[in-house]
C-alpha positions, 0 to 999 in steps of 0.5 A: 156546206159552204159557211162563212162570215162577213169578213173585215176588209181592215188593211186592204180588200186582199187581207180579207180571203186570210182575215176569213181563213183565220175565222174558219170561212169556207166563203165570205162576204165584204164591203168593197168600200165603206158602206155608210159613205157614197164615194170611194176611190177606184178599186187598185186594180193591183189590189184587185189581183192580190184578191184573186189570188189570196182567194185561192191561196186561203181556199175561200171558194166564193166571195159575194159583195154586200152594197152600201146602207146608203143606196136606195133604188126605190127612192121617189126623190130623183136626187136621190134615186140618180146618186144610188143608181150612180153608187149601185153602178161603182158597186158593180163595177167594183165586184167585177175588178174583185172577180165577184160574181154576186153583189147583195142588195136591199131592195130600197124604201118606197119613203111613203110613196107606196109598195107598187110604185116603190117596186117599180122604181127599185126594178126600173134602177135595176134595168138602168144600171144593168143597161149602164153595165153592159154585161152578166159578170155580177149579178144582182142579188136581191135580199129579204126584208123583215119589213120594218117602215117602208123597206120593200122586199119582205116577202116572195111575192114582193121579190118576184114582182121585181123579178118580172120587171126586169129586162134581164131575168138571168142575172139576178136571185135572191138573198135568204136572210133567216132573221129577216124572213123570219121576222116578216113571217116565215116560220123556218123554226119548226121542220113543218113550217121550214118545208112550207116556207121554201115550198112557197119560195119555190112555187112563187120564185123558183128554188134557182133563183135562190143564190145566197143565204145570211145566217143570223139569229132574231132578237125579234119573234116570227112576224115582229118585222124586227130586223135585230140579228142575234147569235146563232141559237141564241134567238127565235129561230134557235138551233133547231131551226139553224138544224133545218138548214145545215141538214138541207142538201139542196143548199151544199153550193150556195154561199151562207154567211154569217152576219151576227152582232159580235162579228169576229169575236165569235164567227169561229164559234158559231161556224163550228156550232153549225158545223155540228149540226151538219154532222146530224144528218 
């Protein structure tokens, strides 16, 4: 399995692949600039390289990019719909420099204009910053929702709906966020209604479209569209449900982070809490 956390980018992007070793990460996930800021300066192309390769050096063997809370490709403001396109476009861009190939994205709020009209919008920024970028190098990641307020994305079917209106196809999947699933309603606790949930993630979207996974506990129960991450076994979802997962080999390639709230106070602990439980199978 590859494991992982949400690694700090404090003194530079290229001291993150070491901040991840320090905490155990086989992969990881960052921020490429501040995510509750819309502008940045240009990625230092210098910076860039020393990225790559302390990535090597410190073995983490894959890197996925989570975009700015800022943007908003559903948005019904056109104010605001061409400042998230133009952020989501850096976002890209700045992947592309780091040689990251998945950037994560919450799918966007329809802000009360509605699920269809809102989905359309989010597919329709997708087309637009796709066409402006001009190549597969990064591809775009859809994630899960709990669903709470006017967030779209919180179940399969809403993903595939923007899936199917997209232009390209191929260079897009799907982030699996436990607690957001479980809190829109997917029961990935008890081993009948995991192996039902990812069935149906299969039939509706297709188990290739699933390229990432965040691994956070729910302070909320199955259903409470409570999107509150907690420590791993220390939520609804539970070690047991955490065992679903670490014992599945269908998930050995596909990058799964950690996202809890005490962040790097205890990563190393709940990686090798995970760990374990691998070792179960």
């Amino acid at each position: 399995m590859l494991l992982g956390a949400h690694v700090s980018v404090a003194g530079g992007l290229s001291k993150a692949p070491e901040n991840g070793r320090k905490l155990t990460c086989d992969c990881m996930q960052i921020f490429s600039k501040n995510q509750m800021q819309w502008n940045a300066k240009p990625i230092d192309l210098e910076e860039a390289e020393k990225f790559r390769q302390n990535s090597n050096e410190f073995d983490i063997s894959e890197t996925v990019i989570h975009d700015s809370y800022l943007i908003n490709l559903g948005s019904p403001y056109k104010g605001m719909q061409k400042q998230s396109r133009e952020a989501f476009l850096d976002e890209m861009v700045r992947a592309k420099h780091l040689g990251v190939r998945y950037l994560i994205f919450h799918p966007g709020a329809h802000m009360g204009a509605g699920e269809q009209a809102g989905l359309k919008r989010v597919a329709e920024s997708m087309n637009w910053v796709r066409k402006e970028f001009g190549s597969g190098d990064v591809q775009l990641i859809l994630e899960i929702t709990a669903g709470q307020g006017t967030l779209l994305g919180n179940s399969f079917e809403q993903l595939k709906k923007v899936i199917d209106q997209l232009e390209d196809q191929k260079n897009v999947g799907v982030c699996f966020d436990t607690c957001h699933a479980y809190a829109a309603g997917y029961d990935v606790k008890t081993k009948t209604g995991y192996a039902r949930t990812f069935d149906l993630f299969d039939d509706v979207l297709g188990l290739d479209y699933l390229k990432a996974m965040h691994l956070n506990d729910s302070k909320g129960k199955q259903g409470s569209h409570l999107d509150r991450h907690e420590q791993i076994g220390k939520g609804f979802i539970g070690t047991e449900g955490f065992g679903n997962f670490m014992t599945d080999h269908r998930w050995e390639k596909i990058p799964m982070v950690l996202e809890t709230p005490a962040g790097d106070k205890l990563y190393k602990q709940e990686l090798k809490l995970l760990r374990s439980l691998i070792k179960k199978r």
